[in-house]
ZAMARMI-429526 format. One record per residue (C-alpha): residue number from 1; y negated, z, x negated. Coordinates in nm, 4 decimals. Each point is the difference from the previous one (the first is absolute). Layout:
<atoms>
<atom NUM,<Y,Z,X>>,
...
</atoms>
This chain:
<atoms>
<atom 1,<0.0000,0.0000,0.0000>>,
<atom 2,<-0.3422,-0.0917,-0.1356>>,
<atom 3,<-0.2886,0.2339,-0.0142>>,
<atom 4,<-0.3744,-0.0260,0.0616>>,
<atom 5,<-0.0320,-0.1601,-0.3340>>,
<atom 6,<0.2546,-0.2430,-0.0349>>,
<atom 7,<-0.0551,-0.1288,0.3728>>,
<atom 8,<-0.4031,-0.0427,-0.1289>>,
<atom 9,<0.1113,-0.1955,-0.2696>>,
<atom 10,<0.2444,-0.1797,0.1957>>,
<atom 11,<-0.3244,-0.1267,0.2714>>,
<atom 12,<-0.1724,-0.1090,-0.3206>>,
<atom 13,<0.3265,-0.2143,-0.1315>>,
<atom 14,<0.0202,-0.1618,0.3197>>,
<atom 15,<-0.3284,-0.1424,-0.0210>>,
<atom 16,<0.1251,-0.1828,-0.3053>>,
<atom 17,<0.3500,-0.0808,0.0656>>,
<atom 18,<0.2104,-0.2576,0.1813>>,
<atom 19,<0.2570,0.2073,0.2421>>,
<atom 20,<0.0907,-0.2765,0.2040>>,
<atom 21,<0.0102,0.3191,0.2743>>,
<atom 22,<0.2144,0.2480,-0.1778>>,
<atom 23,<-0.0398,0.2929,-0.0251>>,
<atom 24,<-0.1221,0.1522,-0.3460>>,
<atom 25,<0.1589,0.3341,-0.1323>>,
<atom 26,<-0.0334,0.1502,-0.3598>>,
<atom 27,<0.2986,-0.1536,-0.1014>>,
<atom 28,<-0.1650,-0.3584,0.0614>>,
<atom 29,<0.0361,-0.2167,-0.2893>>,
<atom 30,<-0.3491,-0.0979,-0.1133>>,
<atom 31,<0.1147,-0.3610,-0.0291>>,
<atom 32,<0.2251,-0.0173,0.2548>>,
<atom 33,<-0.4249,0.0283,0.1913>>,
<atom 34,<-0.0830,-0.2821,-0.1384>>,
<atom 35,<-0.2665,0.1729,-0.2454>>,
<atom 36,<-0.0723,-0.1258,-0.3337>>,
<atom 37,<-0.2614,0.0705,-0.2642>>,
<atom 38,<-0.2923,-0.0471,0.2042>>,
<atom 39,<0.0785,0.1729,0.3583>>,
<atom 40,<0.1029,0.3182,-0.3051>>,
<atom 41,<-0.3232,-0.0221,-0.1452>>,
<atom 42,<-0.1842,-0.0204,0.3296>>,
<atom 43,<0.2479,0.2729,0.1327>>,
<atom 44,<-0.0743,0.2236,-0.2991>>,
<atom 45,<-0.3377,-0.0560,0.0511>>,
<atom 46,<-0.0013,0.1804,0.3091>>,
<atom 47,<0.1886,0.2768,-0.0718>>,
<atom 48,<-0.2200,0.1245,-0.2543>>,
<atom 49,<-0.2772,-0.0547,0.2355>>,
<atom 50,<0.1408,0.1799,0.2682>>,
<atom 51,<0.1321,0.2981,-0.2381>>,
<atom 52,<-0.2922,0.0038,-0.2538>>,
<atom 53,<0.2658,-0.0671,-0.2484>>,
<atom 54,<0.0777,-0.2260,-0.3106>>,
<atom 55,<0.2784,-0.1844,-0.0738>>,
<atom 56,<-0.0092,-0.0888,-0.3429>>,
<atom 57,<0.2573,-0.2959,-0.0240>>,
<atom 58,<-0.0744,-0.3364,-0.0178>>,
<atom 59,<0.2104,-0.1943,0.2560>>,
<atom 60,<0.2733,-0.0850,-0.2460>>,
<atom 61,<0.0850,0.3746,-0.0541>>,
<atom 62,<-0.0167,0.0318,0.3477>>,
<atom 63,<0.2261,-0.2531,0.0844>>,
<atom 64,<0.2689,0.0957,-0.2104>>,
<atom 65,<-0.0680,0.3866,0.0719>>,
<atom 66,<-0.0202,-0.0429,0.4214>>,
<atom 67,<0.3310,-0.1392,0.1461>>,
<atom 68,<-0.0161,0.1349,0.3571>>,
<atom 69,<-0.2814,0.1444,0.1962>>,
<atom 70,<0.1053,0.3609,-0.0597>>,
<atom 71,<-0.0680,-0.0333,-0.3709>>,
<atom 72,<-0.3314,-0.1118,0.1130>>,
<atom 73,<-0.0449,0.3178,0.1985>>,
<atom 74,<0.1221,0.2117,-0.2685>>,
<atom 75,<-0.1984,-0.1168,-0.2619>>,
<atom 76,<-0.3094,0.0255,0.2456>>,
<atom 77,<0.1332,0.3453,0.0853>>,
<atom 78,<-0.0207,0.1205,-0.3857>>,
<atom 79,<-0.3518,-0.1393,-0.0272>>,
<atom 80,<-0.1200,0.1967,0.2716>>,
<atom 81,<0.1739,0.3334,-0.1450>>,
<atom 82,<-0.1524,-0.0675,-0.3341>>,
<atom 83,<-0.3715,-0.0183,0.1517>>,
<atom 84,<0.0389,0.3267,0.1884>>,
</atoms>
């Protein structure tokens, strides 16, 4: 079951992604949504808007380091903890 975070970051993947109407879950491959470098980029971009956060990878890292969309919430999830 996703919480409050991962279903915010979830809304903000969808605005990128292709789900042909499925439904998307943390366990969603990030390719399998049809997102590539850009949609990451613009999908990192607003989740350090939204969190007043800073991911410092360039997409490559990213790529390699996100496979699903729960690493994408976890590694959001640490950024927050570390600016508390």
């Amino acid at each position: 079951m996703a919480d409050e975070l991962a279903t915010d970051i979830i809304e903000k993947i969808k605005a990128h992604a292709d789900t042909n109407g499925g439904e998307i879950t943390t366990k969603t491959e990030l390719t399998a949504l049809g997102i590539h470098s850009l949609e990451l980029t613009e999908i990192i971009f607003d989740l350090e808007e939204a969190y007043g956060i800073e991911i410092e990878m360039n997409t490559v890292d990213a790529w390699s380091n996100l496979k699903n969309v729960g690493d994408m919430v976890e590694a959001v999830r640490v950024l927050i903890a570390k600016k508390g």
